[in-house]
C-alpha positions in Angstrom: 62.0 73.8 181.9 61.7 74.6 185.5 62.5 73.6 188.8 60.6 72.7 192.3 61.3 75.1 195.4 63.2 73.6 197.9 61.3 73.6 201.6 63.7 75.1 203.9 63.9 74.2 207.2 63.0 76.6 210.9 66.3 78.6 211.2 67.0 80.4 214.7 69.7 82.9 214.5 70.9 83.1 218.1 71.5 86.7 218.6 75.3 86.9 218.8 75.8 86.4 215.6 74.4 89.7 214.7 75.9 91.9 217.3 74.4 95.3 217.4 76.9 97.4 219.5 79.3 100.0 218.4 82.1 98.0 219.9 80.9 94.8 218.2 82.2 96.2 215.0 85.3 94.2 214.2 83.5 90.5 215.1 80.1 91.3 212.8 82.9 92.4 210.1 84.9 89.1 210.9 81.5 87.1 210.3 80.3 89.7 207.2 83.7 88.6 205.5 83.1 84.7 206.1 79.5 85.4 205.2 78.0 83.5 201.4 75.4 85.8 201.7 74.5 89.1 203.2 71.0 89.8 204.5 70.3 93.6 205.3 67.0 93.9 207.5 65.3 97.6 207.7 62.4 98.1 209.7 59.3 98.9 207.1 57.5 101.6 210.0 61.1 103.6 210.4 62.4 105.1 207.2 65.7 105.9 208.9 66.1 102.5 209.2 65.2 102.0 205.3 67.7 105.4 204.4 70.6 103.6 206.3 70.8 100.6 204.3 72.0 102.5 201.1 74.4 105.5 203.7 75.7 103.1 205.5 75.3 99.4 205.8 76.0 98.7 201.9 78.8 100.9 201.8 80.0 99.2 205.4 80.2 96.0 203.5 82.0 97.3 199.9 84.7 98.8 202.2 85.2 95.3 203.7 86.2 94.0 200.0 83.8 91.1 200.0 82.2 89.7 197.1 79.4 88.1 198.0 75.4 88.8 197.4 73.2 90.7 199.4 69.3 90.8 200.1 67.4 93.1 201.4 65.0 92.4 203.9 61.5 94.7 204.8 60.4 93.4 208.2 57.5 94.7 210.4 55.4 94.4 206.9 52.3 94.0 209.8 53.1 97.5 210.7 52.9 99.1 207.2 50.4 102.0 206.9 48.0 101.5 204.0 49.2 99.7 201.3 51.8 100.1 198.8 51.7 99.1 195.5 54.6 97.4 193.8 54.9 100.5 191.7 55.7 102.2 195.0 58.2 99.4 196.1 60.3 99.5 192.7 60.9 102.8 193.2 62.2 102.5 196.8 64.2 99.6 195.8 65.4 99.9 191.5 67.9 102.8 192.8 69.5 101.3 195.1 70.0 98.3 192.7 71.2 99.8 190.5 74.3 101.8 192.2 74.6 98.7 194.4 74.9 95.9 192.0 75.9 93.1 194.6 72.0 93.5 195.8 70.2 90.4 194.3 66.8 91.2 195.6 64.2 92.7 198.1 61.7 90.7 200.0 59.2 92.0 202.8 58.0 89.8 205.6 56.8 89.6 209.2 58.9 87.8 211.5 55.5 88.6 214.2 52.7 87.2 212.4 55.1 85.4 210.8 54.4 86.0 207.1 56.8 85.0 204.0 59.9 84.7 206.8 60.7 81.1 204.6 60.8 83.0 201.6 63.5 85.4 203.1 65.9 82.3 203.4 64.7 81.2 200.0 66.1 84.4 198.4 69.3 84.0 200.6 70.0 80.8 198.9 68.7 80.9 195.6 71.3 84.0 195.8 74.3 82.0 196.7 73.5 79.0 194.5 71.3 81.3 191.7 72.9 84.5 191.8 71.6 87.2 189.4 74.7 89.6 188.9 76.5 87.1 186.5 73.8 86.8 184.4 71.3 89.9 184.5 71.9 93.4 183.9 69.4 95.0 186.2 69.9 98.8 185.1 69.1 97.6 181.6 67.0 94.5 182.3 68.9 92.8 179.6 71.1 89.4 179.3 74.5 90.4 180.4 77.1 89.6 177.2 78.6 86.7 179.2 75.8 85.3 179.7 74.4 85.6 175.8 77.5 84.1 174.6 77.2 81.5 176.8 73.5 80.7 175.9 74.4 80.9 172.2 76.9 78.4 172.7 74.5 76.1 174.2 71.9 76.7 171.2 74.7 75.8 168.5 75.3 72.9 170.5 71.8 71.8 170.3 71.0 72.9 167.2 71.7 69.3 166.0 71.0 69.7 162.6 72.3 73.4 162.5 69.2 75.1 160.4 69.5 78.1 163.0 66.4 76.6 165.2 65.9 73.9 167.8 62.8 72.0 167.0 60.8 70.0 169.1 62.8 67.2 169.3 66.1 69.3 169.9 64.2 71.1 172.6 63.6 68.2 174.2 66.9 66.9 174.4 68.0 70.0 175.9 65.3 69.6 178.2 66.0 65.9 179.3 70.1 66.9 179.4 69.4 69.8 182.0 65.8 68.7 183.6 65.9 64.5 183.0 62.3 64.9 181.7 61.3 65.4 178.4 58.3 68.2 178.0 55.1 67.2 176.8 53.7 68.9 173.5 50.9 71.7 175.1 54.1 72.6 177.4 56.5 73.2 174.0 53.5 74.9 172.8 52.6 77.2 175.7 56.6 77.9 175.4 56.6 79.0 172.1 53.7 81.2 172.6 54.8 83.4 175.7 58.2 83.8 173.2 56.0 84.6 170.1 54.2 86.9 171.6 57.3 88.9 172.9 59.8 88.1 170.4 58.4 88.9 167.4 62.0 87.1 165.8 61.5 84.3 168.9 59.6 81.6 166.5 60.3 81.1 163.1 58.4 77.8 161.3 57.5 75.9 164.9 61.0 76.1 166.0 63.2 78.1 168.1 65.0 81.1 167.1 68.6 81.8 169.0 66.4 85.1 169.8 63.7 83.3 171.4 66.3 80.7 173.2 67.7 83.6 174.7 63.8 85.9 175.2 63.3 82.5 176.7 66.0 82.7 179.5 65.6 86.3 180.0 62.1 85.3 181.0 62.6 82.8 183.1 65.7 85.8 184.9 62.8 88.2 185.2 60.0 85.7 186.7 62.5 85.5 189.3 63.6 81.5 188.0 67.2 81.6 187.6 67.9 78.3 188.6 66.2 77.1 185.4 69.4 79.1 183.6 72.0 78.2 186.2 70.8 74.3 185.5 71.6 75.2 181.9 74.6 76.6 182.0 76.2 74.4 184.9 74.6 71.0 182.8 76.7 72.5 179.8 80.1 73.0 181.7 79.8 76.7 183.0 81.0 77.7 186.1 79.7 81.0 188.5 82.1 83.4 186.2 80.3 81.7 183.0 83.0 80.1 181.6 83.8 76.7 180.8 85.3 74.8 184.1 88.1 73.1 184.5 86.8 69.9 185.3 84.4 70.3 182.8 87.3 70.9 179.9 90.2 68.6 181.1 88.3 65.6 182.9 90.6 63.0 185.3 92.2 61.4 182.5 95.4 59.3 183.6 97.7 57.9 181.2 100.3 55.3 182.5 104.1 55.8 181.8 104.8 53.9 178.4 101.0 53.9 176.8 99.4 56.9 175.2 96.4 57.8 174.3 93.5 56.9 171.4 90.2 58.3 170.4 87.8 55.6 171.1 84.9 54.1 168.7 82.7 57.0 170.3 85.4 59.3 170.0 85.7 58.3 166.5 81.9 58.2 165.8 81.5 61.6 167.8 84.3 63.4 165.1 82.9 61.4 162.0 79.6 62.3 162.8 80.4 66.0 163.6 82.3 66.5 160.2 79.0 65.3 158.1 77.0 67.4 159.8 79.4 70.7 159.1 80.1 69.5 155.4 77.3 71.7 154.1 77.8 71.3 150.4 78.5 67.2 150.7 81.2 67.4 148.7 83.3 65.3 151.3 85.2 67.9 152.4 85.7 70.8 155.2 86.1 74.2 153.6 87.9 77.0 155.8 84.3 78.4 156.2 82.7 75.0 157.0 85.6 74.8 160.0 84.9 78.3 161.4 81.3 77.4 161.3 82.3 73.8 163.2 84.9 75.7 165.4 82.4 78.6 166.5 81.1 76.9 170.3 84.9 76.9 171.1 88.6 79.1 171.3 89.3 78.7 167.7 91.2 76.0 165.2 93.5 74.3 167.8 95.9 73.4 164.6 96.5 76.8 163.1 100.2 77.5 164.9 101.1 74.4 163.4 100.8 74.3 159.6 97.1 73.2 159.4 95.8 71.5 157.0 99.3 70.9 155.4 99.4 68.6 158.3 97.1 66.0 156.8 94.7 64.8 153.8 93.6 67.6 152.3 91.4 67.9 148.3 92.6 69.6 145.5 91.4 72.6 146.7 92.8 72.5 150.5 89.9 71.5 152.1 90.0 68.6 154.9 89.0 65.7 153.5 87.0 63.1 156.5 90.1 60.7 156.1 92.6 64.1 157.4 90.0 65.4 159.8 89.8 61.5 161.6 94.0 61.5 161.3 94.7 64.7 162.3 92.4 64.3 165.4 94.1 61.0 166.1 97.8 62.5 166.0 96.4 65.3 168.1 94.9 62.4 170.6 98.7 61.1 170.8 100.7 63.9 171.7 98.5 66.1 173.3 95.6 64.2 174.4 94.7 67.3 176.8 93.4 68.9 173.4 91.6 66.6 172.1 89.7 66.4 176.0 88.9 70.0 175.9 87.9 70.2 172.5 85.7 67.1 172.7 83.5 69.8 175.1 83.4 72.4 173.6 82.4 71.0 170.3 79.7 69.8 172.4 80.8 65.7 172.8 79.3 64.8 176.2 77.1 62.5 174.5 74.1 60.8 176.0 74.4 57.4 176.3 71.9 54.8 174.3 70.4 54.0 177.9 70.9 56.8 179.9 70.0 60.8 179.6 73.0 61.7 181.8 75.9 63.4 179.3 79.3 61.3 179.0 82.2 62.7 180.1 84.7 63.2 177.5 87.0 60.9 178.2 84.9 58.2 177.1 85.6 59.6 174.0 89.3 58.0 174.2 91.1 54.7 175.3 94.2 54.2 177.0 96.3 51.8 175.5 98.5 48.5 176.6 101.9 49.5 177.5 104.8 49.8 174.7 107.0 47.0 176.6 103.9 45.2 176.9 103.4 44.9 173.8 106.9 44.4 172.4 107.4 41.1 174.6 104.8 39.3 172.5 106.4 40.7 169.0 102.8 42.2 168.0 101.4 46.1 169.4 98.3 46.6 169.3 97.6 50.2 169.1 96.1 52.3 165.8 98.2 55.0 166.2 102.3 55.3 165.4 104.9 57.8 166.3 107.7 57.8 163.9 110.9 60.2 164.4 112.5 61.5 161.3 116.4 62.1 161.7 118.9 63.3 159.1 121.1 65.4 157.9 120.0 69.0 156.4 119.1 68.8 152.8 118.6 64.5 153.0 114.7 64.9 152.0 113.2 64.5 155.3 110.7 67.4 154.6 110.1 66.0 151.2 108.8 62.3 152.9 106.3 64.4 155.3 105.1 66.1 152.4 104.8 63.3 149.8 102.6 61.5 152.6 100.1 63.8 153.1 100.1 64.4 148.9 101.2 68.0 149.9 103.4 68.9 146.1 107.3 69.1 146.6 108.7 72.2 147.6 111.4 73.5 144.6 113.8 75.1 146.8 115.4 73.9 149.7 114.6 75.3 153.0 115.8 74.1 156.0 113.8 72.6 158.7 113.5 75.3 161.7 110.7 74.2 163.7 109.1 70.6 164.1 107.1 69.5 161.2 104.4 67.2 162.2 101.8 65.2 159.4 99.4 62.1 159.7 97.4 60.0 157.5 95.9 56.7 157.8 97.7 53.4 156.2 96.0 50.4 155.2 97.9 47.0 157.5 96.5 44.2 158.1 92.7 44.6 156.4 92.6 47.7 158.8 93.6 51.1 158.6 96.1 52.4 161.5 97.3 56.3 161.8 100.6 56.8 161.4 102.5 60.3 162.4 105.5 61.7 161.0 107.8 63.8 162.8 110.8 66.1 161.9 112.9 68.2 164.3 115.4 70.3 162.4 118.8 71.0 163.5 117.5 73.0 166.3 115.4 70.9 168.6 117.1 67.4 167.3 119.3 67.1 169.9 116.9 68.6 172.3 114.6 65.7 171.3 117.1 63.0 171.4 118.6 63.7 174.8 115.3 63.4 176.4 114.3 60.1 177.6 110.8 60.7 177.9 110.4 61.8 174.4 112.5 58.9 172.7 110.1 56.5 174.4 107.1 58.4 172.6 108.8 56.8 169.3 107.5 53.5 168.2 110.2 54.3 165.1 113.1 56.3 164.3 113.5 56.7 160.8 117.5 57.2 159.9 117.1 59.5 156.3 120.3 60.0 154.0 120.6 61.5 150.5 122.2 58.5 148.4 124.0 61.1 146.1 126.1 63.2 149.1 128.9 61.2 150.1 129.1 62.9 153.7 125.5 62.3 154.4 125.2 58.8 155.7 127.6 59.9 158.3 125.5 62.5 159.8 123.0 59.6 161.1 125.5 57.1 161.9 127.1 59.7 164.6 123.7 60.5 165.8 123.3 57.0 166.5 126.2 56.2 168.4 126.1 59.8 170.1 122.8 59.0 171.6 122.2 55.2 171.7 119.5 54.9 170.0 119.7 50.8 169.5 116.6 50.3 171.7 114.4 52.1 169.2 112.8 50.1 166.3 114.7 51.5 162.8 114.8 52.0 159.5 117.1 53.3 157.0 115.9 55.3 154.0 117.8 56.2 150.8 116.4 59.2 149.0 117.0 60.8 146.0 117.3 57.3 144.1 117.1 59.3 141.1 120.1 60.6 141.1 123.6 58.8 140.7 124.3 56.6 143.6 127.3 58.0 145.8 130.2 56.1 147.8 129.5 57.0 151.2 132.4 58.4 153.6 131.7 55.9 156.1 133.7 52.5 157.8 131.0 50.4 155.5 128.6 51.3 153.3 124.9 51.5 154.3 124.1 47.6 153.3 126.6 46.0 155.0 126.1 48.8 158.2 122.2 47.7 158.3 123.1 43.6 158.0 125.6 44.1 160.6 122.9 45.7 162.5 120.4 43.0 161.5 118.3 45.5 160.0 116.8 45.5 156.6 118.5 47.1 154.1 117.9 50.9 153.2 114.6 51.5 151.6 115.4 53.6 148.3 113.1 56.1 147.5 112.5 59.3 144.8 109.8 61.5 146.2 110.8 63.8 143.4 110.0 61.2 140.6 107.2 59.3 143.1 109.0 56.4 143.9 108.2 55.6 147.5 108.9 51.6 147.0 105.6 51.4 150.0 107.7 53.1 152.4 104.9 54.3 154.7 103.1 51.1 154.7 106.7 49.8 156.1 107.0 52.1 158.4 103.6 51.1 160.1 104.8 47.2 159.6 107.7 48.4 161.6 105.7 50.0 164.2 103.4 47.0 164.5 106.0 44.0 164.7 108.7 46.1 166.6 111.2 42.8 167.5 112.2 42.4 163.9 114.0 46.0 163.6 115.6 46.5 167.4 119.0 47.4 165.9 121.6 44.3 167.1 118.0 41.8 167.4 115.8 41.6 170.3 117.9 39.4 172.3 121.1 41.9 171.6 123.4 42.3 175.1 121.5 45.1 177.3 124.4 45.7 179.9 126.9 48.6 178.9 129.7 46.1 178.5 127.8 44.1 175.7 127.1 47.4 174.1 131.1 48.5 173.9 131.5 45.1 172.7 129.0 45.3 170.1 129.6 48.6 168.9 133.3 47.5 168.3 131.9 44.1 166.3 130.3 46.4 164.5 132.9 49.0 163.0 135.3 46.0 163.0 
């Protein structure tokens, strides 16, 4: 864990860039306020030079409202009388430190003999790319809070096996992620000593305590290293305010017009492999404890606002089972695929690669797929991951089918939808398993949903829901169809309540002969109450995967607006 100097070049600062006269003022404040760094030179045989830098020149530059860091320079070290101890030099210095926060350090040199002159411009840089302030409280010579909660995120992250230490083996990958070498075993050792013998929590059975981890930076801050921290925390996404950057959480991800997004095999094995690791009891499941615990290096559950873990697979006792944790990650992938990039981060995804100690950006962990259209013209899609719209009228069991697929119980009084309901789960097609999402609207974003073009397009199905025992409720989703021609949408019509007796609907012809007409299947007839779902999710995701056989009118059905007037009169003829 360290770093190599950098040798810095001669400089020559040609003298009007430091102006010294009164009337110079406003062009040294101009170049002060474009400055990285601020260097403030005192002359070590004058103390009025020495008194001025904390009376006037550090104010000078607060008033200017810059934020940038400053180092302060003892020149004429040649012309010291006696010698001063570094006793003698803290106290000079630590005050003004500590009422002047924006000074990073203080560094003596000669520019005559010359003597430590490089080491001036060293401290000027290391200041602009390894500044102290974010990271260091220098009043209390502790870690500031930022900056621990940022180093315990990187310990959770690579404590693989989460026993609350990083062994040798975890050290080293931490070490070949930041440094691209691996430390040798006297170097792990001499580590754990300097730790051991300061943190007396710091080791605990050869490993590394989150105390020591964070002893361990504080050391290296202190020892005057901080670019062995800053490699850290930038290697783990952080930015100079210590928190997570934007390129860092939301990577260049582009998604075409009509494809979406999927997790791919990494993603997959990256979420698999992070849900065994959190299930601490093995009993195949993700208790509400076992998610904090899994959720802790990031903002939270993303999935709370919405219903989770009704959302998905869940075990008798409402924990997420690894079949709802893989579905509800793939539904989140689909519709917001933004999500599922950050959260890949901070759960700690960039993976290293099998031949390569650089960390994988997240969006390796997902695939963009073919396009819809694409995929339609050959009959087959390809994708593992449906969109299926659920429209109906209020009280036609729409809520019931989300529930009954996710094995969430029936609810015994009716509410009405007011917000969109969203589940997944995974359905065996084909010898493989594909994810297939189910959304409901409610009367209030329906039409909302339906008049936006983008948002049909999403659909890969639209499933048209009426209660078989009202009479009025097959033609609430025959008007929706015709008010917002929906014909170039795969369908399918469902029939609930088959329990019940079997109404006449109040419509030109009943739903049979309206499908046929439409060369569509016939209404699927389903009881959620009495669990007769007559395989209506596995047709849904049939539906989804050969799309040509449900268009509404055929595939090769007239596209112009004329063929559809003419059409749409066949059809109520």
């Amino acid at each position: 864990m360290n770093a190599r100097r950098s040798t810095l070049p001669e400089v020559t600062i040609p003298p009007q860039v430091t102006p010294a006269r009164p009337e110079d003022r406003s062009h040294l404040e101009n170049e002060i306020r474009k400055a990285h760094v601020v260097g403030i030179v005192y002359a070590i045989d004058n103390p009025n030079s020495f008194d001025r830098v904390p009376t006037y020149w550090l104010p000078t530059i607060r008033s200017l409202g810059v934020n940038v860091p400053v180092i302060l320079i003892g020149n004429k070290i040649d012309l010291r009388a006696g010698v001063a101890s570094n006793q003698d030099l803290m106290d000079e210095i630590v005050p003004i430190m500590q009422e002047f926060k924006e000074v990073e350090t203080c560094v003596e040199c000669s520019a005559k003999i010359p003597l430590n002159v490089s080491e001036v411009f060293y401290f000027a840089q290391n200041a602009v790319l390894h500044p102290t302030a974010p990271l260091y409280d220098t009043r209390e010579h502790t870690l500031k809070p930022a900056c621990v909660a940022a180093l315990s995120r990187i310990f959770k992250l690579c404590d693989v096996n989460k026993d609350g230490l990083l062994d040798d083996n975890e050290l080293n990958d931490f070490q070949r992620a930041c440094f691209s070498r691996p430390l040798q075993s006297h170097e792990l050792a001499g580590i754990k000593e300097v730790i051991a013998a300061e943190q007396e929590d710091g080791v605990l059975e050869g490993g590394l305590t989150e105390a020591g981890f964070l002893y361990l930076h504080t050391h290296f801050i202190q020892k005057g290293r901080l670019e062995t921290t800053w490699k850290a925390l930038r290697t783990f996404g952080y930015g100079e305010d210590l928190t997570l950057r934007e390129d860092f959480l939301y990577p260049r991800f582009d998604i075409p017009s009509d494809c979406t997004a999927e997790l791919s095999p990494k993603g997959y094995q990256f979420f698999t492999d992070i849900f065994e690791t959190f299930d601490k009891d093995r009993d195949g499941a993700l208790s509400s404890e076992e998610l904090n615990s899994l959720f802790s290096t990031s903002p939270g559950n993303p999935w709370i606002a919405n219903g989770f873990p009704e959302t998905t697979i869940t075990s008798d006792s409402g924990a997420v089972t690894l079949q709802g944790w893989l579905a509800q990650w793939s539904m989140t992938t689909l519709l917001e695929p933004r999500i599922t990039l950050a959260y890949l981060a901070y759960l700690g995804y960039p993976h290293s690669s099998a031949t390569s100690d650089q960390l994988l950006p997240s969006s390796s962990a997902l695939d963009v797929t073919r396009p819809r259209k694409q995929d339609r013209k050959k009959g087959t899609v390809s994708r593992n991951v449906f969109l299926a719209y659920v429209l109906g009228a209020a009280g036609s069991g729409k809520t019931a089918i989300l529930r009954s697929f996710v094995g969430k119980r029936l609810e015994e009084r009716f509410e009405p939808t007011m917000k969109v309901k969203t589940v997944v789960n995974s359905v065996e097609s084909g010898g493989g398993e594909k994810y297939l999402v189910l959304q409901e609207f409610g009367s209030n974003y329906e039409s909302e949903v339906l008049r936006n073009s983008k948002k049909l397009a999403l659909a890969d199905v639209v499933i048209f829901v009426y209660d078989s025992s009202d009479t009025n409720s097959f033609s609430y989703i025959s008007n929706l169809r015709q008010q917002y021609r929906l014909d170039d949408i795969p369908s399918l019509f469902v029939a609930t309540k088959s329990d019940l007796d079997l109404a006449q609907q109040r419509h030109e012809v009943q739903p049979d002969t309206y499908c046929r007409k439409l060369s569509l299947q016939v209404p699927v007839a389903v009881s959620m109450k009495t669990g007769q779902t007559a395989d209506l999710y596995h047709t849904i995701t049939a539906t989804a995967i050969h799309p040509l056989s449900s268009i509404p009118g055929g595939a090769d059905r007239p596209s112009n607006r004329l063929g559809y007037y003419l059409y749409a009169a066949a059809l109520v003829g």
